[in-house]
KOLPA-615814 format. One record per residue (C-alpha): residue number from 1; x, y, z. Coordinates in pm, 1 decimal. Example, Ala and Ser with C-alpha at 12.3 -4.5 7.8 and 13.67 -1.06 7.14 Angstrom:
2
+-----+----------+----------+----------+
| num |        x |        y |        z |
+-----+----------+----------+----------+
|   1 |   1230.0 |   -450.0 |    780.0 |
|   2 |   1367.0 |   -106.0 |    714.0 |
+-----+----------+----------+----------+
% end
This chain:
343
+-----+----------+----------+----------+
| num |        x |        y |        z |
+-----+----------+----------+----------+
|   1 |      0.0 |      0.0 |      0.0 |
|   2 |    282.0 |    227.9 |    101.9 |
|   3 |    443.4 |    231.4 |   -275.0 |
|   4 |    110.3 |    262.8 |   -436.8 |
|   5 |     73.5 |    567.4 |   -243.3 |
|   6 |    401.2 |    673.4 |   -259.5 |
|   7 |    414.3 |    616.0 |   -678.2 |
|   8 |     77.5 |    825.4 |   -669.5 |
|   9 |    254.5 |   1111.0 |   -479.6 |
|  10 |    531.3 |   1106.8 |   -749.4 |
|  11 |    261.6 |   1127.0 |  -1020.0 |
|  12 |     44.1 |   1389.9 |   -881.4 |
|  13 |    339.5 |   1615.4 |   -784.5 |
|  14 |    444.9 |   1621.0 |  -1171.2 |
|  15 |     62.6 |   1623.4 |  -1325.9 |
|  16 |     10.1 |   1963.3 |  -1050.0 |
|  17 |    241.0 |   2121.4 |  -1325.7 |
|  18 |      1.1 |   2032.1 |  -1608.6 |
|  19 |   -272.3 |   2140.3 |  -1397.3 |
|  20 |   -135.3 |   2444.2 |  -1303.7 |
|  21 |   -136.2 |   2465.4 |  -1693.4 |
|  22 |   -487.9 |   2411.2 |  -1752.3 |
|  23 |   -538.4 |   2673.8 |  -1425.9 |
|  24 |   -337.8 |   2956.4 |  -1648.9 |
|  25 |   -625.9 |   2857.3 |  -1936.4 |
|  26 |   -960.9 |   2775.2 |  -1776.4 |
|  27 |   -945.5 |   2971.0 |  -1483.2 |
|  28 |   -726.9 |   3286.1 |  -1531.8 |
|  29 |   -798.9 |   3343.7 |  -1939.7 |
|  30 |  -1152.5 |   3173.6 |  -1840.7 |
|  31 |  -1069.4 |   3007.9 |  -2234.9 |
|  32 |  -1153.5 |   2594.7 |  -2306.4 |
|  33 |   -841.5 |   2528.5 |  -2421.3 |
|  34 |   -843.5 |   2131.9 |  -2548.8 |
|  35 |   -468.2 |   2174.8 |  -2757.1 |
|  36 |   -331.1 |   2025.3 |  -2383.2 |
|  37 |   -443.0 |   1680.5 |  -2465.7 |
|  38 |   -199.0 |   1719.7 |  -2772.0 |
|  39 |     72.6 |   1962.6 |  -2590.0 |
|  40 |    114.4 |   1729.4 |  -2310.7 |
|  41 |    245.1 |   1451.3 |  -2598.7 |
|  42 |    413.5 |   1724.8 |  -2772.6 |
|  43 |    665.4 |   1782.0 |  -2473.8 |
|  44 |    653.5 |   1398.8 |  -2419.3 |
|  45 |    762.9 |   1341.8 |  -2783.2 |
|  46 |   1010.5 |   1595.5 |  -2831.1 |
|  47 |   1211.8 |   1521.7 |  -2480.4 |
|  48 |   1172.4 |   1137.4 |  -2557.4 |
|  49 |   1321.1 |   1158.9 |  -2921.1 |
|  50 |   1584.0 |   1399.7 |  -2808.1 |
|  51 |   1701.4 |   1175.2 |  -2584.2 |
|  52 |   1704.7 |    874.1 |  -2761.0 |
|  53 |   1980.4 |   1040.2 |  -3001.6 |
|  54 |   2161.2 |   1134.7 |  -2723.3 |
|  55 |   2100.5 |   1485.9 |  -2570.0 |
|  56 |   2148.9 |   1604.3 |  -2267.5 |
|  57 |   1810.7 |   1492.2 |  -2083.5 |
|  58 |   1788.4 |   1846.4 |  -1887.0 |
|  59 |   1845.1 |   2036.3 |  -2215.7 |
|  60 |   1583.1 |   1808.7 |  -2407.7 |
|  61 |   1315.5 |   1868.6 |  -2131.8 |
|  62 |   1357.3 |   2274.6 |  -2181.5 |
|  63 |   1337.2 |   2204.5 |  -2547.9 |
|  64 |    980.9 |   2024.1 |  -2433.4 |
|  65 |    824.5 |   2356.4 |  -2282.9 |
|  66 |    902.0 |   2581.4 |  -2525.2 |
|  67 |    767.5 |   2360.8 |  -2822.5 |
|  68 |    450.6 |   2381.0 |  -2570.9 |
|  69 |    470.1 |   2758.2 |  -2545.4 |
|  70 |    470.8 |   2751.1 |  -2924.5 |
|  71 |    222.8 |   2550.5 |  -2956.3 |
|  72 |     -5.0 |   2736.9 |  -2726.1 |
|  73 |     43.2 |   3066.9 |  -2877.8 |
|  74 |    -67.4 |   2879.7 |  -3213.8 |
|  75 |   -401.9 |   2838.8 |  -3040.3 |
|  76 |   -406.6 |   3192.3 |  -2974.5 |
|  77 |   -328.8 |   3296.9 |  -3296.0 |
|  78 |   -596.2 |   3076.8 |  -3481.0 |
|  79 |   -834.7 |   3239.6 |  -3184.9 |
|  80 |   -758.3 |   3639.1 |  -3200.0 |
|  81 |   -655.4 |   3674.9 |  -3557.5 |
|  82 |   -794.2 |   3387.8 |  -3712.6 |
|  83 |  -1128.6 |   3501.4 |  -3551.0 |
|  84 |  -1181.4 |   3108.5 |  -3457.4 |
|  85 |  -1418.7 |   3031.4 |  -3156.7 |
|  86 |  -1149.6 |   2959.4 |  -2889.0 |
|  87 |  -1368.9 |   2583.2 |  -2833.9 |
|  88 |  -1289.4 |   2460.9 |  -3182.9 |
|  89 |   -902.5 |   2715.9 |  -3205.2 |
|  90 |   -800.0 |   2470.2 |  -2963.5 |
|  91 |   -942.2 |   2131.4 |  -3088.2 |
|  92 |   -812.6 |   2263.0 |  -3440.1 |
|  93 |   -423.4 |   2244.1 |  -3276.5 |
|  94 |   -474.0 |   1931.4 |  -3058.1 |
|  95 |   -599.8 |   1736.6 |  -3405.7 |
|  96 |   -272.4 |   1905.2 |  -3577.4 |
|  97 |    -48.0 |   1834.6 |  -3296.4 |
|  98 |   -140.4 |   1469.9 |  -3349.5 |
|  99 |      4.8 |   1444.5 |  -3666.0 |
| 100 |    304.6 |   1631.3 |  -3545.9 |
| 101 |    379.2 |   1457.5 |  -3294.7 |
| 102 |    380.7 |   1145.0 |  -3481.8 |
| 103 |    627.2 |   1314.1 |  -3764.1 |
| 104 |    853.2 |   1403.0 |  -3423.7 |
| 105 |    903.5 |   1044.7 |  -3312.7 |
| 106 |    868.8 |    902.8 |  -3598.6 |
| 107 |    620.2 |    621.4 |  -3471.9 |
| 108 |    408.8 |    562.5 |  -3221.0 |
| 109 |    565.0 |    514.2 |  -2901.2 |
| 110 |    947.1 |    593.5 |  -2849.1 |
| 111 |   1113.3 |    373.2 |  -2567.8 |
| 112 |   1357.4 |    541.3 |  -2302.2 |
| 113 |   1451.3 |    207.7 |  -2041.3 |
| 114 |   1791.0 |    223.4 |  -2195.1 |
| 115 |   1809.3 |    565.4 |  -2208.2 |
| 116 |   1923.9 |    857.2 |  -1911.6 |
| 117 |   1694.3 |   1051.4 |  -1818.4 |
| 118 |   1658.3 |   1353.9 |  -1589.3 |
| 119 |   1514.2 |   1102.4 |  -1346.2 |
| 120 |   1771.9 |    813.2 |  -1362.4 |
| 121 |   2060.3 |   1110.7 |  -1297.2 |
| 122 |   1888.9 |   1208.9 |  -1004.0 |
| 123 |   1853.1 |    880.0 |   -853.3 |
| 124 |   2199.3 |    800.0 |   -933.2 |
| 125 |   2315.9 |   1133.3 |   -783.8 |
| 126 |   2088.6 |   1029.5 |   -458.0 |
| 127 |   2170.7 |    682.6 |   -455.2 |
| 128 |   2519.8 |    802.5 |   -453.5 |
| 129 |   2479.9 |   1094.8 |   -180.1 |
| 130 |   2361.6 |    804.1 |     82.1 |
| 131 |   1998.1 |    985.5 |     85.9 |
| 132 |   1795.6 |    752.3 |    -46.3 |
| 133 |   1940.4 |    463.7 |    214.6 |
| 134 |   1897.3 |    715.3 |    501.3 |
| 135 |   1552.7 |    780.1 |    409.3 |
| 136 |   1469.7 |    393.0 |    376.0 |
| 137 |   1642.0 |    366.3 |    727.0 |
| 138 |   1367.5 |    555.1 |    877.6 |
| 139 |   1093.2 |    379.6 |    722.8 |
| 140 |   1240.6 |     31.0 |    834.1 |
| 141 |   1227.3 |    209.1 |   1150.6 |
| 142 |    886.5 |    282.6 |   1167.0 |
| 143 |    795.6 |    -68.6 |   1025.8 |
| 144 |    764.9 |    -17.3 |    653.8 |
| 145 |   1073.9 |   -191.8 |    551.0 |
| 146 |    877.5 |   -395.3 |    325.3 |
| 147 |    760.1 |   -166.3 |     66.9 |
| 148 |   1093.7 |     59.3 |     35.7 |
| 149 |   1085.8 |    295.8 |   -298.2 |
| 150 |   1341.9 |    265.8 |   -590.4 |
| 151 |   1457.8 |    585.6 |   -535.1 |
| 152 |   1323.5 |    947.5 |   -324.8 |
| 153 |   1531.0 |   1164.1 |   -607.6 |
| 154 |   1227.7 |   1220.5 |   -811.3 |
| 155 |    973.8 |   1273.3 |   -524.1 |
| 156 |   1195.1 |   1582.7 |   -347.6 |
| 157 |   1336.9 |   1736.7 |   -673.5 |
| 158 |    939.6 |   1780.5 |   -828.1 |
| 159 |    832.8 |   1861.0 |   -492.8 |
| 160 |   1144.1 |   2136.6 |   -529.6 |
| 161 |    992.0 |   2214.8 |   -909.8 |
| 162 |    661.0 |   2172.2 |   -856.9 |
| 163 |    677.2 |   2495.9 |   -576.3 |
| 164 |    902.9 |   2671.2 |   -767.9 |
| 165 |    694.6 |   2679.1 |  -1083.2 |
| 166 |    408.0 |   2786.8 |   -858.2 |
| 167 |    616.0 |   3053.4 |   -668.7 |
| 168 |    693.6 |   3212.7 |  -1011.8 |
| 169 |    335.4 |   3203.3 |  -1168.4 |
| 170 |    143.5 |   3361.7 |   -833.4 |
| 171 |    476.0 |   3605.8 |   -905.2 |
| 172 |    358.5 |   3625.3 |  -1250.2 |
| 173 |    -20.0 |   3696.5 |  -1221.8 |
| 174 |    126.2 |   3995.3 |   -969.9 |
| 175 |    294.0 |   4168.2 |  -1225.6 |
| 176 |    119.0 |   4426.7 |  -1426.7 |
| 177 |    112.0 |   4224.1 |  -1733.2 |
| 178 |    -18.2 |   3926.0 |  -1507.6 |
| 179 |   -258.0 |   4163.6 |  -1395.2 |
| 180 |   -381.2 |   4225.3 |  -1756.5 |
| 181 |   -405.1 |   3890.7 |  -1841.2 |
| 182 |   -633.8 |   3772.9 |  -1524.7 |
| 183 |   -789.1 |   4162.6 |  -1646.4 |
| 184 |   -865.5 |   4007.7 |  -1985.7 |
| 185 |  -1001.3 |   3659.0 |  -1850.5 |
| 186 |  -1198.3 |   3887.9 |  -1640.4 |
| 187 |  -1351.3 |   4124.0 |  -1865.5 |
| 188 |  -1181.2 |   4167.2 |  -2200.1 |
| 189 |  -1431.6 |   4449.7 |  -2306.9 |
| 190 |  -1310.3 |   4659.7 |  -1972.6 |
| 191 |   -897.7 |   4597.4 |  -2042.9 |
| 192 |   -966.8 |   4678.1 |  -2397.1 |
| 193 |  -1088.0 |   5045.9 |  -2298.0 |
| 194 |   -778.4 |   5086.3 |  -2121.4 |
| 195 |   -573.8 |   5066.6 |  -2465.2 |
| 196 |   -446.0 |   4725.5 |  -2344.5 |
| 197 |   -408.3 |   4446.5 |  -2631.3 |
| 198 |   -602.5 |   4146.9 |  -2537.7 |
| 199 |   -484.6 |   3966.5 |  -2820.7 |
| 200 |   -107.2 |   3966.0 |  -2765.3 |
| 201 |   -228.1 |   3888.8 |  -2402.7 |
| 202 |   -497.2 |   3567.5 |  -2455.9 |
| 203 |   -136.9 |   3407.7 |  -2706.3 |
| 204 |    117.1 |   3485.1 |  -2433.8 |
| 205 |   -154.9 |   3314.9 |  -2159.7 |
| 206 |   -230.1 |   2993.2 |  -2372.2 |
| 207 |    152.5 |   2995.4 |  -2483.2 |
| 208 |    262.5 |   2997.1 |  -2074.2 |
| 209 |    -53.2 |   2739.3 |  -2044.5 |
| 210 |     69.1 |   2510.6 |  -2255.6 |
| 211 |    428.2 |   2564.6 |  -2197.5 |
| 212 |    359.5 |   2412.9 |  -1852.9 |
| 213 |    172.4 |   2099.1 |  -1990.2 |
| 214 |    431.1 |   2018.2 |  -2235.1 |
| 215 |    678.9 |   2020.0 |  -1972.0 |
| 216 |    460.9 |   1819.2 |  -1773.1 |
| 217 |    435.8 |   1587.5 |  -2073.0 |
| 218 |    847.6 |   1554.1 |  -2062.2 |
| 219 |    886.8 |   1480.1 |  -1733.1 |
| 220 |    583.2 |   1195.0 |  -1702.6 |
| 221 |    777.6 |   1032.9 |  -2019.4 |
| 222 |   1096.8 |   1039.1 |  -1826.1 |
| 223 |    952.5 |    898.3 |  -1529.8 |
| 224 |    735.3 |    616.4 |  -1728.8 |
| 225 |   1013.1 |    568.6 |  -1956.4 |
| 226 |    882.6 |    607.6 |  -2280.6 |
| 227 |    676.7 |    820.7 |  -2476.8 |
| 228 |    332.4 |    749.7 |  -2673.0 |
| 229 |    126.5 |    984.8 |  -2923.0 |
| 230 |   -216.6 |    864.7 |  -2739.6 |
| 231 |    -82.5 |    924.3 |  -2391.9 |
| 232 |   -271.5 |   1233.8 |  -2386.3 |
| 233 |   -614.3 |   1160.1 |  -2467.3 |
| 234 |   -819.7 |   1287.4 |  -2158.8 |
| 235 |   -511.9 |   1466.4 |  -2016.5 |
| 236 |   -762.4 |   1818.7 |  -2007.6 |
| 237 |  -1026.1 |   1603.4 |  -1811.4 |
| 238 |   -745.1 |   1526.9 |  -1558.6 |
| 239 |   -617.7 |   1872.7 |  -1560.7 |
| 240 |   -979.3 |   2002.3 |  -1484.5 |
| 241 |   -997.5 |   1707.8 |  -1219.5 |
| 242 |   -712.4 |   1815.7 |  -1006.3 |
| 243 |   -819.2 |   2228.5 |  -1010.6 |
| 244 |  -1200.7 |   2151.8 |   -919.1 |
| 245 |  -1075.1 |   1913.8 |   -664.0 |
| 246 |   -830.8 |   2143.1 |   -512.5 |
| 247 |  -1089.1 |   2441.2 |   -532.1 |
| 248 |  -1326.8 |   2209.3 |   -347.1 |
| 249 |  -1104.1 |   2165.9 |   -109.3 |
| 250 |   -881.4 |   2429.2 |     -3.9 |
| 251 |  -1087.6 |   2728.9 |   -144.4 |
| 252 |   -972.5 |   3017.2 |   -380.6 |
| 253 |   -922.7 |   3324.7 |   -170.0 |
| 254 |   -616.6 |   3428.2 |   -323.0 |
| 255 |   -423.1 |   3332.3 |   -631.3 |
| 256 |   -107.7 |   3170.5 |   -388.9 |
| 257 |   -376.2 |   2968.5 |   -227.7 |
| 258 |   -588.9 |   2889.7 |   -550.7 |
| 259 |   -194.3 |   2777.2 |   -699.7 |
| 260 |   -191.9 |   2601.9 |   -366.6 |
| 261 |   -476.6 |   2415.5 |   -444.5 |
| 262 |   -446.7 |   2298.3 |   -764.7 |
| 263 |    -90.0 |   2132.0 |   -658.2 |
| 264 |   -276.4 |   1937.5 |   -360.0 |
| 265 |   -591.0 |   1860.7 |   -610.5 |
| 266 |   -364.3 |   1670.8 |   -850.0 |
| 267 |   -213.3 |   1479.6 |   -568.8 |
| 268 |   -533.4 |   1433.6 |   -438.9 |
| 269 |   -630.9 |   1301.6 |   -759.9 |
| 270 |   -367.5 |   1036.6 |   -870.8 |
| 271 |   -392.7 |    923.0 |   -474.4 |
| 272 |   -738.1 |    865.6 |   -501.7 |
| 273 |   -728.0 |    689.7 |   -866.4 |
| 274 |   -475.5 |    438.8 |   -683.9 |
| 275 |   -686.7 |    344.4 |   -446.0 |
| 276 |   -987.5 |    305.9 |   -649.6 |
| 277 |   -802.4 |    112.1 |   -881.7 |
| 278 |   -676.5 |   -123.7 |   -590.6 |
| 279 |  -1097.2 |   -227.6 |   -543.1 |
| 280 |  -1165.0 |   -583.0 |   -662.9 |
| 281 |  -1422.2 |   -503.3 |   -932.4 |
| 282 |  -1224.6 |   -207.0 |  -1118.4 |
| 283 |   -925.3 |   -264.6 |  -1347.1 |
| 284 |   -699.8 |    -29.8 |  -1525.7 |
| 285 |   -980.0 |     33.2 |  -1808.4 |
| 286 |  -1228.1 |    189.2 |  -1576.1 |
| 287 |   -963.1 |    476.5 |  -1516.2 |
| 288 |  -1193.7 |    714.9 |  -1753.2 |
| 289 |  -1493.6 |    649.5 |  -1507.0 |
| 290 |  -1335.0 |    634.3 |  -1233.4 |
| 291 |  -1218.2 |    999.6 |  -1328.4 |
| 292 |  -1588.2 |   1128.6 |  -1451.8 |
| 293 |  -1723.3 |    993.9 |  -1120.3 |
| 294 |  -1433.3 |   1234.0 |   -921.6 |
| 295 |  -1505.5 |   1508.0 |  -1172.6 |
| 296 |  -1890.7 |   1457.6 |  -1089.9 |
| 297 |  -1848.0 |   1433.0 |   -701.3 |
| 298 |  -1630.2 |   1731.4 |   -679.0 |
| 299 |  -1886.8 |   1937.9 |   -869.0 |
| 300 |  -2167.7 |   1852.4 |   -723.4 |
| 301 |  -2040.1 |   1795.9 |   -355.0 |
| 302 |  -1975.5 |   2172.6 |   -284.6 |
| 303 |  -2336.1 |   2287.2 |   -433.2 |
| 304 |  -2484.8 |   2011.4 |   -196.4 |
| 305 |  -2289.8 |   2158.2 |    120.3 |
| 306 |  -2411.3 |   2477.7 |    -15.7 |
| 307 |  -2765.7 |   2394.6 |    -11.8 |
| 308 |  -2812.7 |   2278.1 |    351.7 |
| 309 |  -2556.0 |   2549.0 |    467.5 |
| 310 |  -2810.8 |   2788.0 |    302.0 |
| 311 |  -3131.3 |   2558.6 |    456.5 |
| 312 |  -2990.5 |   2652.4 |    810.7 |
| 313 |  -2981.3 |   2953.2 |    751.0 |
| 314 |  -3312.9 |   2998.5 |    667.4 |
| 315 |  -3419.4 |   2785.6 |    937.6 |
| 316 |  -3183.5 |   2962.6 |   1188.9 |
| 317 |  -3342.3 |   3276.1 |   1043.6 |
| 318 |  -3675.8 |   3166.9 |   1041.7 |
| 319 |  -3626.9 |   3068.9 |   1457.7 |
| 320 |  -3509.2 |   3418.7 |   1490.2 |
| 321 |  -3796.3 |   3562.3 |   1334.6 |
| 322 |  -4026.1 |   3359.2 |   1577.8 |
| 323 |  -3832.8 |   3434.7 |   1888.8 |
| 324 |  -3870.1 |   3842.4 |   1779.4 |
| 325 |  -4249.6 |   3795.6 |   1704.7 |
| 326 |  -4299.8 |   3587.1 |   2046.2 |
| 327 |  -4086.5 |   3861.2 |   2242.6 |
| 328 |  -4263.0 |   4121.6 |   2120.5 |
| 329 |  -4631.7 |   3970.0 |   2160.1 |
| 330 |  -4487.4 |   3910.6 |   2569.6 |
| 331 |  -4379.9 |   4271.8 |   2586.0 |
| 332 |  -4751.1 |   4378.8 |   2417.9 |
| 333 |  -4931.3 |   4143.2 |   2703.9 |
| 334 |  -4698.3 |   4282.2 |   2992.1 |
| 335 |  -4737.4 |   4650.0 |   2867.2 |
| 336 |  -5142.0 |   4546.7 |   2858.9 |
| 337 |  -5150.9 |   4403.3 |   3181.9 |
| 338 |  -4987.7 |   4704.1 |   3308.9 |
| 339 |  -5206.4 |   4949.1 |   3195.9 |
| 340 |  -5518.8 |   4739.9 |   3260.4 |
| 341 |  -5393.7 |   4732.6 |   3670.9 |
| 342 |  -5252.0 |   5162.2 |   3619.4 |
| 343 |  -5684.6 |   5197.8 |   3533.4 |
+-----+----------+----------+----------+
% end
């Protein structure tokens, strides 16, 4: 139980950067964007074919986010100046980014068990620094010494990414073109009277967007060691997952804590996936249900708390009300009485 839990961990950590992707798009820019189910591959294929002819894995992984970023502002493009609905600008890329992905790998799914990665360097470097022993000292201490992880390099460096890349886009959406951007996600209308241009702003949003899903994309090929142009079909439906969840959860009173949240709703997520998937009567193909039902629970489970929060009320109200009218009718009788005996 401990590794499934601790593999889930791993995953979430790195999927909280796609979701703090599809954050940037639905949330900020308030725009369906459905080119990160072809991004996400895009940064998958272009790190995993890099690597397999012999790059440097760190370089190939940068490569990864700024095909995304390019791919994003595509969407952008096709949406201000192409005049495209921004529903079918982005299915338009994801379709195209199918095919290119394909022509970058050159077939369907590119192998990297042979290869090094980003992720086998860091567990060597771990491995080698004694840290990985000292922390499967302490669970053999506490009695878990029989379900010890390959490695805790990949856990504490995405942990270390994960916050950074969340650090820098609260810093972002601070800045005065951040400012625009959430402006123009807001109320383009508005920022447009203010001479701003919410076209240059809606490509550089969906370029940072998907920027952050295609590196996303890199780093879950590195750590499943390979690379496949269907790996991600349905990757919007998890992004969308791990923000509701996390907005369910830990609320959205500021953008650090709504960041916040997202990271913790994609752990949330892959944890609770694992442990569905553990249940006798699902196997791996139910993962698409399995992920509606979560979608559908964390949607409706908030309007339900809502509704008998707000039923409560009204009764608490309602009580109040009585009390007031029954106080009032004692004060008429006594004031009555009084008057009745004055006579």
């Amino acid at each position: 139980m401990f590794t499934a839990i601790f593999g889930s961990f791993e995953a979430g950590i790195i999927y909280a950067i796609m979701a703090l992707g599809v954050y940037l798009s639905f949330r900020i820019l308030d725009f369906p964007d459905l080119t990160v189910d072809g991004s996400f591959v895009t940064g998958a294929a272009i790190s995993a074919i890099m690597i397999a002819n012999g790059a440097n894995p760190f370089l190939a992984t940068i490569m990864a986010l700024v095909a995304g970023f390019l791919a994003g502002c595509m969407t952008g493009l096709l949406h201000t100046f192409g005049k495209i609905n921004n529903l079918l600008s982005g299915i338009l890329m994801m379709i195209a980014l199918y095919s290119i992905n394909l022509r970058i790998m050159g077939k369907s799914t590119v192998p990297l068990l042979n290869d090094d990665t980003a992720f086998t360097s860091i567990g060597a470097f771990f491995e080698s620094a004694g840290i990985d022993s000292f922390f499967n000292n302490l669970l053999v201490m506490v009695g878990l010494g029989d379900s010890l992880p390959d490695t805790w390099g990949i856990l504490l460096v995405m942990i270390i990414v994960t916050f950074v890349i969340k650090w820098l886009t609260d810093l972002f959406l601070q800045t005065e073109i951040g400012l625009a951007v959430r402006a123009t996600g807001d109320n383009k209308r508005m920022i447009r009277s203010l001479s701003a241009n919410t076209n240059l702003l809606v490509v550089l949003g969906l370029g940072l967007s998907n920027a952050l899903v295609a590196f996303s994309g890199a780093l879950i090929a590195q750590q499943g060691g390979f690379a496949d142009v269907g790996m991600g079909i349905g990757m919007i439906v998890i992004g969308l997952a791990s923000v509701i969840i996390g907005e369910a959860l830990f609320g959205t009173k500021s953008i650090a804590r709504a960041t916040l949240a997202v990271v913790g709703g994609a752990i949330i997520y892959r944890i609770v996936v694992t442990l569905a998937l553990r249940v006798d009567f699902l196997d791996p193909g139910d993962m698409k249900l399995i992920t509606a039902t979560i979608v559908i629970v964390a949607l409706t489970t908030p309007k339900i708390i809502d509704y008998f929060r707000e039923k409560k009320r009204k009764a608490r109200r309602r009580m109040d009300t009585l009390k007031l009218i029954q106080a009032s009718a004692e004060r008429k009788g006594e004031n009555h009485a009084a008057l009745k005996s004055d006579l």
